[in-house]
N, CA, C, O and CB atoms as a CASP TS submission, in Angstrom:
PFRMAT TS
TARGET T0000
AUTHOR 0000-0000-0000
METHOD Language model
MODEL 1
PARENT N/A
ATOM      1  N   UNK     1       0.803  -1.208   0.000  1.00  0.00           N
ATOM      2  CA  UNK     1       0.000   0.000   0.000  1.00  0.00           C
ATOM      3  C   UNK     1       0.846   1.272   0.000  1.00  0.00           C
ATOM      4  O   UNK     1       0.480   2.291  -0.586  1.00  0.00           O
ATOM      5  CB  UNK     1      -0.913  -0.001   1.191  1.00  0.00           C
ATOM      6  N   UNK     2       2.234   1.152   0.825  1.00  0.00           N
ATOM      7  CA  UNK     2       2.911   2.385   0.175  1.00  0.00           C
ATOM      8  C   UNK     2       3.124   3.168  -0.500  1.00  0.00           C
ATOM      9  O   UNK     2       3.063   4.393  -0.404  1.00  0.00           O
ATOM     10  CB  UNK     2       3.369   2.477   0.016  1.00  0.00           C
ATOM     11  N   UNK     3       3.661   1.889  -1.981  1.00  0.00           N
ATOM     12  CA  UNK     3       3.973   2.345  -3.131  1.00  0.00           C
ATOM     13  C   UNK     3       2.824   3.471  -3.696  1.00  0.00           C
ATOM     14  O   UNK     3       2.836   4.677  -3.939  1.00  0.00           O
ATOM     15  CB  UNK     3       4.167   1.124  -3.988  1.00  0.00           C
ATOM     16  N   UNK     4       1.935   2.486  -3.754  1.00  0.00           N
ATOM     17  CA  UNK     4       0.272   3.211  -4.311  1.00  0.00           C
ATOM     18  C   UNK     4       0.201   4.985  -3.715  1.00  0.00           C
ATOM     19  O   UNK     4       0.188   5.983  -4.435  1.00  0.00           O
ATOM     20  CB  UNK     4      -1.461   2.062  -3.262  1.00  0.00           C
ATOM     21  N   UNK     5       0.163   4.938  -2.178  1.00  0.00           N
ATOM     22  CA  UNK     5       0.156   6.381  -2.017  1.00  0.00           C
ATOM     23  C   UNK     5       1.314   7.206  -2.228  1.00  0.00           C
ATOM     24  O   UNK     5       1.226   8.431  -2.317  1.00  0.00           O
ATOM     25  CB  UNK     5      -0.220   6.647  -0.836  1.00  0.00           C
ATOM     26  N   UNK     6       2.848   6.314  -2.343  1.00  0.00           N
ATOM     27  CA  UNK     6       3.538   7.444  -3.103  1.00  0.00           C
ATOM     28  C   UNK     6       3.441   7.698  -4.236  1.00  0.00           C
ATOM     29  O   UNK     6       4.049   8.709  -4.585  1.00  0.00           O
ATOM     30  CB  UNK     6       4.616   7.450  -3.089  1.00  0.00           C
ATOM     31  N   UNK     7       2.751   7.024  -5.187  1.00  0.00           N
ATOM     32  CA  UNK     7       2.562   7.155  -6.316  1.00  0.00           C
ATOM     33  C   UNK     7       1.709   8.605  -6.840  1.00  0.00           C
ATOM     34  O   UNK     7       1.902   9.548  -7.608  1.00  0.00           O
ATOM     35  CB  UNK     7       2.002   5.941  -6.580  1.00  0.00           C
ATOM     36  N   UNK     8       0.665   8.119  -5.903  1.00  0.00           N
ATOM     37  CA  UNK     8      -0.518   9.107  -5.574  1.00  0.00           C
ATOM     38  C   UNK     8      -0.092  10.522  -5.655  1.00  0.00           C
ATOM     39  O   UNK     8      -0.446  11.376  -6.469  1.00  0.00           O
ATOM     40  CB  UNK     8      -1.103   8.878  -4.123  1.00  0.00           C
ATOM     41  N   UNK     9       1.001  10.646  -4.337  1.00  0.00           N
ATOM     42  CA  UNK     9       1.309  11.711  -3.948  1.00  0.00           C
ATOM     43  C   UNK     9       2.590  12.798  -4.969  1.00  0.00           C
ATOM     44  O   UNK     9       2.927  13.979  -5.053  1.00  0.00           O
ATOM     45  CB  UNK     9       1.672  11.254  -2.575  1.00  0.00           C
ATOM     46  N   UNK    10       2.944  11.431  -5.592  1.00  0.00           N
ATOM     47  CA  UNK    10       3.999  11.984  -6.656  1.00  0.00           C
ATOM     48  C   UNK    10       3.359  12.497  -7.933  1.00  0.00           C
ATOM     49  O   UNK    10       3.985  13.255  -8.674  1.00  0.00           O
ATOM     50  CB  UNK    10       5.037  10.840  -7.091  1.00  0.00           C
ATOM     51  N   UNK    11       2.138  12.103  -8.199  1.00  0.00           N
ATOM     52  CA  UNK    11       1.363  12.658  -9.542  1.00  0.00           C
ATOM     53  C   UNK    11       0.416  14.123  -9.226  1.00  0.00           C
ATOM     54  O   UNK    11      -0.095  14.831 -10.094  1.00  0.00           O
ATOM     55  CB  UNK    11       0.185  11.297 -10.121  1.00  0.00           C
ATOM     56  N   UNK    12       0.342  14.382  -7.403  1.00  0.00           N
ATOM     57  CA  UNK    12      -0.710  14.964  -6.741  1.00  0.00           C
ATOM     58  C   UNK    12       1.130  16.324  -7.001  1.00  0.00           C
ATOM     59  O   UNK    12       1.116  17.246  -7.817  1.00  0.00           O
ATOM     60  CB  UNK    12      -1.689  14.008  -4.768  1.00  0.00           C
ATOM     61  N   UNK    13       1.810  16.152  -6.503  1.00  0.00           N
ATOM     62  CA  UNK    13       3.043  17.503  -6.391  1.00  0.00           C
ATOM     63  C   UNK    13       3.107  17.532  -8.266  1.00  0.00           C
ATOM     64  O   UNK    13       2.725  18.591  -8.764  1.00  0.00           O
ATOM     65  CB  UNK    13       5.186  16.905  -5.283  1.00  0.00           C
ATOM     66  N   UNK    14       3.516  16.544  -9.134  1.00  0.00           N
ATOM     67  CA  UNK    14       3.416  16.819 -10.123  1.00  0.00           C
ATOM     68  C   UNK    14       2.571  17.811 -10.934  1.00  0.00           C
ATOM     69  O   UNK    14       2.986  18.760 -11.600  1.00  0.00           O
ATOM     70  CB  UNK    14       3.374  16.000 -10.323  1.00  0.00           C
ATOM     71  N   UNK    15       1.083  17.339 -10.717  1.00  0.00           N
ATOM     72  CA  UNK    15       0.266  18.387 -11.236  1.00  0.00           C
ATOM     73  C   UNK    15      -0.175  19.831 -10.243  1.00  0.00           C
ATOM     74  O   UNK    15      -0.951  20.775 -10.391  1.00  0.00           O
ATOM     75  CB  UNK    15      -1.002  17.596 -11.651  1.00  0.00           C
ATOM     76  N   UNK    16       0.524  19.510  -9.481  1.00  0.00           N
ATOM     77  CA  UNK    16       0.894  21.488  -8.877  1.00  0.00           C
ATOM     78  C   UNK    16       1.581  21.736  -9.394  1.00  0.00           C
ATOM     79  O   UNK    16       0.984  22.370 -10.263  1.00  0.00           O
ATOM     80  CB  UNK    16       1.415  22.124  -7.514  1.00  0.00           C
ATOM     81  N   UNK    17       2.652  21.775  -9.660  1.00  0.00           N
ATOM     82  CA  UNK    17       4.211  22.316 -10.229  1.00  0.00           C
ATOM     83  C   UNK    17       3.583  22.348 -11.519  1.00  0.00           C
ATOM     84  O   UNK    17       3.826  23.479 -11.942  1.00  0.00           O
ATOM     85  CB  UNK    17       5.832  21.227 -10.082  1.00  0.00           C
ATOM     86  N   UNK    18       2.840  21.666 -12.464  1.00  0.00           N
ATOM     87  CA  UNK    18       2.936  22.157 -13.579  1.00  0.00           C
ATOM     88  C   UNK    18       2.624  22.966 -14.534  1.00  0.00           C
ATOM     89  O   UNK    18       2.982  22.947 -15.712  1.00  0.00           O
ATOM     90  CB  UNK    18       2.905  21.742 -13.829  1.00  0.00           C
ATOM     91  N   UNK    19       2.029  23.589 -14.053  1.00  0.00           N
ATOM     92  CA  UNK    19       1.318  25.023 -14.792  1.00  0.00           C
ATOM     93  C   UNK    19       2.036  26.255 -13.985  1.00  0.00           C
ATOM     94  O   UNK    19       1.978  27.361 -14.522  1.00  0.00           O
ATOM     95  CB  UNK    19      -0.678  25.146 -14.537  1.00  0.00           C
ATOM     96  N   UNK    20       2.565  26.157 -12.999  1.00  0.00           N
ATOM     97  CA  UNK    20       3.529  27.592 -12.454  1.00  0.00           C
ATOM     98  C   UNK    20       4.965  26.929 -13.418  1.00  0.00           C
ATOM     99  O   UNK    20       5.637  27.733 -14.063  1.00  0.00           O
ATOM    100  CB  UNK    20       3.895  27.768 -10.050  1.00  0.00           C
ATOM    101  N   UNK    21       5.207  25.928 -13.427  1.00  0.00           N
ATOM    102  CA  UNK    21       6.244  25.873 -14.314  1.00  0.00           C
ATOM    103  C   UNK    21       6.028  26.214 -15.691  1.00  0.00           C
ATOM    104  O   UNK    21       6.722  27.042 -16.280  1.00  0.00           O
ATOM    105  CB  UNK    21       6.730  24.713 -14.272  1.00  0.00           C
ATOM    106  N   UNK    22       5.321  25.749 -16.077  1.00  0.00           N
ATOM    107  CA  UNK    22       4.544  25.788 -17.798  1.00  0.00           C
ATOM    108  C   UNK    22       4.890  27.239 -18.023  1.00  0.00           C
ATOM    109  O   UNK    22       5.596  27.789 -18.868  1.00  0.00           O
ATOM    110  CB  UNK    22       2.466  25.474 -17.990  1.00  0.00           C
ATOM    111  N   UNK    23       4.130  27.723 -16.938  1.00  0.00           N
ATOM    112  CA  UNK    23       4.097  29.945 -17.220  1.00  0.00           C
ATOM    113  C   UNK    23       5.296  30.384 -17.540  1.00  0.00           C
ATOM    114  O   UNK    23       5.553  31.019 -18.563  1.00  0.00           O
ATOM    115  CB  UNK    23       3.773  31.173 -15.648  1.00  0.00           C
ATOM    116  N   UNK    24       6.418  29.926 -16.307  1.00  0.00           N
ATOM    117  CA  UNK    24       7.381  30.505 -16.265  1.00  0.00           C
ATOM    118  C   UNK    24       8.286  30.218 -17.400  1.00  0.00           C
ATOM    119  O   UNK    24       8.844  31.240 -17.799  1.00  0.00           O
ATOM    120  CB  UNK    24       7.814  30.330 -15.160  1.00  0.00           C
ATOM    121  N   UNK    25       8.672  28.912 -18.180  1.00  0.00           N
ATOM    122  CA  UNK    25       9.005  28.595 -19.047  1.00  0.00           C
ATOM    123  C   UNK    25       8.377  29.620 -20.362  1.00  0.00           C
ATOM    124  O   UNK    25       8.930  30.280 -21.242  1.00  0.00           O
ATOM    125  CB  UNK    25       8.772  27.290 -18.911  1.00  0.00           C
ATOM    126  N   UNK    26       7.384  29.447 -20.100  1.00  0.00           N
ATOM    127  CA  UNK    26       6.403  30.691 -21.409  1.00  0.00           C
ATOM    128  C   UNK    26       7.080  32.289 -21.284  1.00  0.00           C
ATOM    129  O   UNK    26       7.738  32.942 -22.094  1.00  0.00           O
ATOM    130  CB  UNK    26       4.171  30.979 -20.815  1.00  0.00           C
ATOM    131  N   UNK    27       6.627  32.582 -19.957  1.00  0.00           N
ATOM    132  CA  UNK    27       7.625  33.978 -19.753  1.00  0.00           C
ATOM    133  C   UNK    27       9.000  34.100 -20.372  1.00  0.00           C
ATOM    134  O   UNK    27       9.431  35.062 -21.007  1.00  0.00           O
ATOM    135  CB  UNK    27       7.966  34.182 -18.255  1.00  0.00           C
ATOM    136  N   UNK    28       9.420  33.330 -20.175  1.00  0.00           N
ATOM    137  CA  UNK    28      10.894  33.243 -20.804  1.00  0.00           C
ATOM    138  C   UNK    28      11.119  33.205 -22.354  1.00  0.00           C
ATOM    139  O   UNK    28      12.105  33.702 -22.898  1.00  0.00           O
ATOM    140  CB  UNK    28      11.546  31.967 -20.300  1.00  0.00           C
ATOM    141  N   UNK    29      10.065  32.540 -23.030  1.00  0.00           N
ATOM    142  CA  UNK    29      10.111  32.340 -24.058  1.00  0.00           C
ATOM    143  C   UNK    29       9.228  33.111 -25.140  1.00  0.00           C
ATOM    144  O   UNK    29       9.109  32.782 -26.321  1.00  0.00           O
ATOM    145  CB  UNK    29      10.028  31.252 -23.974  1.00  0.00           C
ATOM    146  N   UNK    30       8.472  34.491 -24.340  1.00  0.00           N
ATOM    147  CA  UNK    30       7.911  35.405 -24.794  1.00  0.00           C
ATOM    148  C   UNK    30       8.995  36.488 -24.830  1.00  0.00           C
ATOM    149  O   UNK    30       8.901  37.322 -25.731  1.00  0.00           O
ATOM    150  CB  UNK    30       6.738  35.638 -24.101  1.00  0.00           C
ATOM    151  N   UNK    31      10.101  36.590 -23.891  1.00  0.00           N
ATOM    152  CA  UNK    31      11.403  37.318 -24.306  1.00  0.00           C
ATOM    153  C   UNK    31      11.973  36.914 -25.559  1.00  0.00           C
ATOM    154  O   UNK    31      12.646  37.682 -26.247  1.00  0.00           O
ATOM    155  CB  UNK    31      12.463  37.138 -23.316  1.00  0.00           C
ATOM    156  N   UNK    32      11.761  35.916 -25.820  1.00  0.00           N
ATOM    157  CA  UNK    32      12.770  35.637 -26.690  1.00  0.00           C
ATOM    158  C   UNK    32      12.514  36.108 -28.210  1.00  0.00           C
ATOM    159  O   UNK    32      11.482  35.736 -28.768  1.00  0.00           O
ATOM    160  CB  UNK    32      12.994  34.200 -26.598  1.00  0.00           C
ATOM    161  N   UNK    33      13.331  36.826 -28.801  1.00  0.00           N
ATOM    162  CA  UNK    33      12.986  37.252 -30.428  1.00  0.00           C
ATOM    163  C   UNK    33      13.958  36.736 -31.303  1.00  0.00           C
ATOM    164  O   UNK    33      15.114  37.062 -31.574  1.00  0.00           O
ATOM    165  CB  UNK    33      12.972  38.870 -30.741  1.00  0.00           C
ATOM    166  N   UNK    34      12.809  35.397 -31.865  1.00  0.00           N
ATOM    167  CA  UNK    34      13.062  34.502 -32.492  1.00  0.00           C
ATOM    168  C   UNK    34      13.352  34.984 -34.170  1.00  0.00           C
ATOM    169  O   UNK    34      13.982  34.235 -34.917  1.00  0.00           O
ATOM    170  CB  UNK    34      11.997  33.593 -32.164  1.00  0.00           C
ATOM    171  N   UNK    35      12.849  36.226 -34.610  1.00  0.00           N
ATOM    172  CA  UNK    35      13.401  36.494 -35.415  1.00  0.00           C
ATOM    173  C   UNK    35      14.658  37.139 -35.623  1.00  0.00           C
ATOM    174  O   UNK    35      15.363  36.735 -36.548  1.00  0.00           O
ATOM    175  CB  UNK    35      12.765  36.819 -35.770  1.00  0.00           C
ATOM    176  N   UNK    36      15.079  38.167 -34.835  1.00  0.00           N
ATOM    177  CA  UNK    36      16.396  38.560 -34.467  1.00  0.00           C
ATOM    178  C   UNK    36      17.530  37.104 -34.254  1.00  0.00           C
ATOM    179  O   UNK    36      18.663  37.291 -34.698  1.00  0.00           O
ATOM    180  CB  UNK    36      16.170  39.490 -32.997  1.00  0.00           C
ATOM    181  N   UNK    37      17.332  36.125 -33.798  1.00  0.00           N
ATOM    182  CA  UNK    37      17.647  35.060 -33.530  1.00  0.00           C
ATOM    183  C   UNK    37      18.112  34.127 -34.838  1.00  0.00           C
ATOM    184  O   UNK    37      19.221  33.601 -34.939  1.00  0.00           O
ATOM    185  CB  UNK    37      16.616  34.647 -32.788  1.00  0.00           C
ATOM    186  N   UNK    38      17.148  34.043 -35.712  1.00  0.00           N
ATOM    187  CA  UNK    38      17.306  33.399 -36.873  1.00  0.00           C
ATOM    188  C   UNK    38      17.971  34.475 -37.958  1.00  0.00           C
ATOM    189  O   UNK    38      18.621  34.081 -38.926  1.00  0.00           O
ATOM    190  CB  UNK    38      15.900  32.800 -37.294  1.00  0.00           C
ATOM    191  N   UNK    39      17.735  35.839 -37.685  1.00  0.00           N
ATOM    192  CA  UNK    39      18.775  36.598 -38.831  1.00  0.00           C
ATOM    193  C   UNK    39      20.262  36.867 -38.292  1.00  0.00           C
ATOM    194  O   UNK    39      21.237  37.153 -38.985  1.00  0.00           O
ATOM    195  CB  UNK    39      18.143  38.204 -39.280  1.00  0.00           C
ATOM    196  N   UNK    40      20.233  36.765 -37.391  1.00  0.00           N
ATOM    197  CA  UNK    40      21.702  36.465 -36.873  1.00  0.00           C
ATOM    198  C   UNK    40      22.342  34.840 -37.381  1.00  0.00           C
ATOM    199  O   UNK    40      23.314  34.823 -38.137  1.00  0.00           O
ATOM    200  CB  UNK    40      21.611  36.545 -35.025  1.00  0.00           C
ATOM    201  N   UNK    41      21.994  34.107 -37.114  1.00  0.00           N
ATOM    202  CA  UNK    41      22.370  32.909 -38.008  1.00  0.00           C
ATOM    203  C   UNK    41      22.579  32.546 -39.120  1.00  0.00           C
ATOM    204  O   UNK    41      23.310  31.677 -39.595  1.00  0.00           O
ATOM    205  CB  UNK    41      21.883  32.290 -37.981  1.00  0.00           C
ATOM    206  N   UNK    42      21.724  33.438 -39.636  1.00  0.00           N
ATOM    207  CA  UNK    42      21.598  33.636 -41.492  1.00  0.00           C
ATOM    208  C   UNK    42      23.181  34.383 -41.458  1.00  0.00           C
ATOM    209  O   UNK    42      24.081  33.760 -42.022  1.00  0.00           O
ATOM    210  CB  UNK    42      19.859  35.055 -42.327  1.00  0.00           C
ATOM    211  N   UNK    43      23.435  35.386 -40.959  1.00  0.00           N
ATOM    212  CA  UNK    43      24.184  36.147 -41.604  1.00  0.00           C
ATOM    213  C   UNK    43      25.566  35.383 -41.150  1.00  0.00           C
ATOM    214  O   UNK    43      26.493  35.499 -41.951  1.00  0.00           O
ATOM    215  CB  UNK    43      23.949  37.708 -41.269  1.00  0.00           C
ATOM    216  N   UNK    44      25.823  34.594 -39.930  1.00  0.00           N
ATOM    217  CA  UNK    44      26.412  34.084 -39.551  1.00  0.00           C
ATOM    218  C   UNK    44      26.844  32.636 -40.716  1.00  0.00           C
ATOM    219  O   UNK    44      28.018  32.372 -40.977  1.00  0.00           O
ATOM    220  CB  UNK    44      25.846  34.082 -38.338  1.00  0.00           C
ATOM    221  N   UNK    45      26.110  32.142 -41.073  1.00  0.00           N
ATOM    222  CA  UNK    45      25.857  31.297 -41.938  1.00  0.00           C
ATOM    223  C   UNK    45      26.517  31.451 -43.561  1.00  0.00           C
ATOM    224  O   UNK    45      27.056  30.639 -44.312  1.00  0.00           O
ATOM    225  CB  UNK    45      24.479  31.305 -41.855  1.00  0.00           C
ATOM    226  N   UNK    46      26.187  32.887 -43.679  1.00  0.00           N
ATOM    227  CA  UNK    46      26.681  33.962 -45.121  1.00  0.00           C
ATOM    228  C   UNK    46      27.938  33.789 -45.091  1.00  0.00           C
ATOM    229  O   UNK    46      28.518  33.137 -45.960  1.00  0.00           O
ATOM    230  CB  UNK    46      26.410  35.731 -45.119  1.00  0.00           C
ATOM    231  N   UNK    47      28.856  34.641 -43.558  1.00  0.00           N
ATOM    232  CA  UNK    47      30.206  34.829 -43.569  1.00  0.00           C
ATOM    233  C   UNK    47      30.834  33.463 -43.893  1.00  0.00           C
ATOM    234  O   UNK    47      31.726  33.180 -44.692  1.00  0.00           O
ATOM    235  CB  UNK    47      30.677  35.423 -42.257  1.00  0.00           C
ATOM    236  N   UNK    48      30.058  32.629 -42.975  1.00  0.00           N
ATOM    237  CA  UNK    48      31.068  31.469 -43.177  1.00  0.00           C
ATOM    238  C   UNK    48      31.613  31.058 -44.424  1.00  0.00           C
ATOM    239  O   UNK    48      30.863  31.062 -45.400  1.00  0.00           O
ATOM    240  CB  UNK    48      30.554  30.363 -42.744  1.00  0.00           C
ATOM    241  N   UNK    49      32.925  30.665 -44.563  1.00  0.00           N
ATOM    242  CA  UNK    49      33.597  30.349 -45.492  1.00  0.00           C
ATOM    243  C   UNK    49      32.958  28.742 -46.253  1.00  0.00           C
ATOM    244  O   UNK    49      31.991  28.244 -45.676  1.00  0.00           O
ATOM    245  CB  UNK    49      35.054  30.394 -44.861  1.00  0.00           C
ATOM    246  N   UNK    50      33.365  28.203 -47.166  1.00  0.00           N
ATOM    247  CA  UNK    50      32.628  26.951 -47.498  1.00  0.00           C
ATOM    248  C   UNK    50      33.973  25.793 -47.331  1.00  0.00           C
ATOM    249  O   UNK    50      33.811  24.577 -47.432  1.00  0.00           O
ATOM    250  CB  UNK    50      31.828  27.055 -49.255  1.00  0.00           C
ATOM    251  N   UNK    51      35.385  26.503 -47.040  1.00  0.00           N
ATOM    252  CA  UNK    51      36.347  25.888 -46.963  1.00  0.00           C
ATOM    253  C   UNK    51      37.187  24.745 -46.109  1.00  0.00           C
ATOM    254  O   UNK    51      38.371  24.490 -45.890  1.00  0.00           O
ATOM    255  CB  UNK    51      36.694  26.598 -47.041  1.00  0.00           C
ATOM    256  N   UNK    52      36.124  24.300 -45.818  1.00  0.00           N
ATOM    257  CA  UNK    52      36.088  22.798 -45.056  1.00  0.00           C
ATOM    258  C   UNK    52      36.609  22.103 -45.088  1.00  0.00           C
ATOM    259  O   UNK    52      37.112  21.576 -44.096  1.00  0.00           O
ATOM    260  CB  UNK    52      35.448  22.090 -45.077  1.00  0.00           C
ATOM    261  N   UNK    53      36.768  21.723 -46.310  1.00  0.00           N
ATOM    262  CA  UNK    53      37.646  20.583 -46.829  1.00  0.00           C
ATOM    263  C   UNK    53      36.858  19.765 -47.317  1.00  0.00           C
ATOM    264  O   UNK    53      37.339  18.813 -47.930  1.00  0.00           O
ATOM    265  CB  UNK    53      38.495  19.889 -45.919  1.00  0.00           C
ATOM    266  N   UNK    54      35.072  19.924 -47.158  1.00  0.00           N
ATOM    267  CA  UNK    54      34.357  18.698 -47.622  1.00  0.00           C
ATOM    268  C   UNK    54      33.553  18.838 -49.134  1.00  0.00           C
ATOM    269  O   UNK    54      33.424  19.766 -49.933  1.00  0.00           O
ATOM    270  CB  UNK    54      33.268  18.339 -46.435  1.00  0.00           C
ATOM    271  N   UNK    55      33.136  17.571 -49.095  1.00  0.00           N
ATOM    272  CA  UNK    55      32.239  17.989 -50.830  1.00  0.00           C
ATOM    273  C   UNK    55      31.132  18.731 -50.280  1.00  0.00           C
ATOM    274  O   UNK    55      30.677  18.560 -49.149  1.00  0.00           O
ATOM    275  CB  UNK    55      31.445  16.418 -51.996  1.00  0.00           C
ATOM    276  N   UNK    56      30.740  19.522 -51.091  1.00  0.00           N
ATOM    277  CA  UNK    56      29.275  19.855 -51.320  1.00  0.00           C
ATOM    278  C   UNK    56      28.426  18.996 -51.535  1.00  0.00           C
ATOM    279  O   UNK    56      28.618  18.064 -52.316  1.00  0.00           O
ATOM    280  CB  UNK    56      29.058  20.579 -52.233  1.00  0.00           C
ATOM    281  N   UNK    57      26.873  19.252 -50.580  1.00  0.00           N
ATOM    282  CA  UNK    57      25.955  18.200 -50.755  1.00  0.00           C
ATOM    283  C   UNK    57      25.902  17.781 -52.374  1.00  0.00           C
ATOM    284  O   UNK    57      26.492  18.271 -53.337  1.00  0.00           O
ATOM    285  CB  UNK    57      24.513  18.689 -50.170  1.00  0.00           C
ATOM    286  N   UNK    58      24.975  16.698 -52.281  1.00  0.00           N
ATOM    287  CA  UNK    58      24.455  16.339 -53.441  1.00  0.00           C
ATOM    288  C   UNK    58      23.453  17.180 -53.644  1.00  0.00           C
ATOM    289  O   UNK    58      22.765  17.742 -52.792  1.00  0.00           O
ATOM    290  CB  UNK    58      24.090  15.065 -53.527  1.00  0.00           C
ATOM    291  N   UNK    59      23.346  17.299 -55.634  1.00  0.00           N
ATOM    292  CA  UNK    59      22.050  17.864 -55.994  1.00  0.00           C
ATOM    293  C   UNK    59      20.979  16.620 -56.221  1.00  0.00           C
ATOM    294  O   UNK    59      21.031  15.490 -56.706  1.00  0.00           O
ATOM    295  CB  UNK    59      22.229  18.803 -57.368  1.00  0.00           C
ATOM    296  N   UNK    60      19.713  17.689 -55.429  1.00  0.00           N
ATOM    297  CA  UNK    60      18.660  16.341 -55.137  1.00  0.00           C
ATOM    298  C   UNK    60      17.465  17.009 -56.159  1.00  0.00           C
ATOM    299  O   UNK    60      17.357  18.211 -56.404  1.00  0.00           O
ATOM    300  CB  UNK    60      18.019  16.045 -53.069  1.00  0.00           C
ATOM    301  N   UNK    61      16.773  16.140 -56.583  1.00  0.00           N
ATOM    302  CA  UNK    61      15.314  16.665 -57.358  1.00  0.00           C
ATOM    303  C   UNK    61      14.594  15.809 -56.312  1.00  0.00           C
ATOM    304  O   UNK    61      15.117  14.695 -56.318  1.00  0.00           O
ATOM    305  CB  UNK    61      14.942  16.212 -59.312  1.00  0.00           C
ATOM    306  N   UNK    62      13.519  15.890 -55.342  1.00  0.00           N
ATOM    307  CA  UNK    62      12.818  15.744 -54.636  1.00  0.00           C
ATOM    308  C   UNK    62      13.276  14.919 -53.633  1.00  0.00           C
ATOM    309  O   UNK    62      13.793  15.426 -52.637  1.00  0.00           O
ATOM    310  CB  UNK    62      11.918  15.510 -55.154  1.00  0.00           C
ATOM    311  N   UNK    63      13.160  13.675 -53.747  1.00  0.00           N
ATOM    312  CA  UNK    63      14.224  12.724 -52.854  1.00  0.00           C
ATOM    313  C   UNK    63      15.121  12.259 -53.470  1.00  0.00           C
ATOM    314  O   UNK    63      15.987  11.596 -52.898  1.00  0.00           O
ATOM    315  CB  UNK    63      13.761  11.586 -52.224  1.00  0.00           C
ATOM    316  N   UNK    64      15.142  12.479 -54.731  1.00  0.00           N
ATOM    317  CA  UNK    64      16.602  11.437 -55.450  1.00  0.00           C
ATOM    318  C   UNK    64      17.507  11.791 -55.775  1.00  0.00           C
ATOM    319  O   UNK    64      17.294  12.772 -56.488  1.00  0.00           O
ATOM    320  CB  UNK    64      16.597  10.755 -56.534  1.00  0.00           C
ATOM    321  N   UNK    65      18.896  11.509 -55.661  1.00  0.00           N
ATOM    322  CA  UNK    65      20.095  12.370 -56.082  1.00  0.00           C
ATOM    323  C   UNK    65      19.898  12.055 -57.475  1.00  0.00           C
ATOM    324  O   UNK    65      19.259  11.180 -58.058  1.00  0.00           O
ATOM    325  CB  UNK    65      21.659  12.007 -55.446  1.00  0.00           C
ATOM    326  N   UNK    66      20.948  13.434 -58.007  1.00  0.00           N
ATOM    327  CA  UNK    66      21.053  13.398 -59.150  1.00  0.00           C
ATOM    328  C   UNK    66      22.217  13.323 -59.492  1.00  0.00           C
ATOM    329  O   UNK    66      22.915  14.306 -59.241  1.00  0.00           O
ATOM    330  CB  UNK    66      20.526  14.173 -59.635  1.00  0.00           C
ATOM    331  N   UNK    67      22.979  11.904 -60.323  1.00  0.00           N
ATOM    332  CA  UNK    67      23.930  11.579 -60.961  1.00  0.00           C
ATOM    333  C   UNK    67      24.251  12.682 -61.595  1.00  0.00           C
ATOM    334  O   UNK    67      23.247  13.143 -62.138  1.00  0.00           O
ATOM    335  CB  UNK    67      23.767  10.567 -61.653  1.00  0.00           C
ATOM    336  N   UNK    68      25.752  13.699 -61.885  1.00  0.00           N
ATOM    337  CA  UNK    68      25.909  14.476 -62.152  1.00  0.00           C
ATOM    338  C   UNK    68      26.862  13.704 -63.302  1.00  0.00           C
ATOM    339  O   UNK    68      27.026  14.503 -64.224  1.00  0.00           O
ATOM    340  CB  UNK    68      26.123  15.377 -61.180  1.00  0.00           C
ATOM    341  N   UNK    69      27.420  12.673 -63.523  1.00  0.00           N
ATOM    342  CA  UNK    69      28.163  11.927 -64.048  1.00  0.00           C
ATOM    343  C   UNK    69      27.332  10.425 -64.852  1.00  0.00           C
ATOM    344  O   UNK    69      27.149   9.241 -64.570  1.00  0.00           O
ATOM    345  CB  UNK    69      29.144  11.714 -62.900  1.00  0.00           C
ATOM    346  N   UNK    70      27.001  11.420 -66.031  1.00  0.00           N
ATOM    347  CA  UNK    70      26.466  10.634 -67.070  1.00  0.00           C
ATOM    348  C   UNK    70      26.985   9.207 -67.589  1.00  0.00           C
ATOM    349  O   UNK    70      28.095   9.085 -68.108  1.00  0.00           O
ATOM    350  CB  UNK    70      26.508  11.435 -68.064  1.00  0.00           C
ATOM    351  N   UNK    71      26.023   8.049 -67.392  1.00  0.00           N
ATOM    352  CA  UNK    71      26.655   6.798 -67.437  1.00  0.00           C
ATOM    353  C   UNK    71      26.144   6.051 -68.822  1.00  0.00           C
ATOM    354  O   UNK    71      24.913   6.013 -68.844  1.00  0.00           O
ATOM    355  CB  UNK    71      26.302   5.967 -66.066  1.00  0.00           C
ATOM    356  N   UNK    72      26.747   5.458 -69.963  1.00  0.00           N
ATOM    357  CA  UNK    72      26.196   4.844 -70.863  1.00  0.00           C
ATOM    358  C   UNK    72      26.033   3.757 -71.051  1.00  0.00           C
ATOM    359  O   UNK    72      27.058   3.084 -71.160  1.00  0.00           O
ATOM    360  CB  UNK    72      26.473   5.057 -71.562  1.00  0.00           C
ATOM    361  N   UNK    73      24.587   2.994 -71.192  1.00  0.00           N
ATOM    362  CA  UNK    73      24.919   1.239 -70.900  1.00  0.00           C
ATOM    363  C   UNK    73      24.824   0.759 -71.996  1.00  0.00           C
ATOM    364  O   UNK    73      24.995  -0.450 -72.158  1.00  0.00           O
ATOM    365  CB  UNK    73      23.955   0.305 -69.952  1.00  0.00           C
TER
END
């Protein structure tokens, strides 16, 4: 019978905490300007160099790559 009422009691503190948490998480995330956020990345994204060392993706037409290297059978 323990278990059962800690169980109880652990879903009973759970659903208090969760809507003063929910808010406060929201508050926080009503500061946040998500567009300022994403044009900073963009431009961040711009500077960057492409000099990696790696290939460039593949070119895709919807899901399928496209053989750029014509094969004759």
């Amino acid at each position: 019978m323990p278990i059962i009422l800690s169980r109880v009691r652990r879903y009973q503190l759970v659903t208090l905490a969760e809507e003063p948490l929910r808010q406060k998480i929201q508050d926080r995330l009503d500061q946040v300007d998500v567009e300022e956020l994403v044009l900073k990345q963009i431009d961040a994204m711009e500077k960057r160099e492409p000099d990696d060392g790696q290939a460039p993706p593949p070119v895709t037409e919807g899901n399928q790559v496209v053989d750029e290297i014509g094969y004759d059978d």
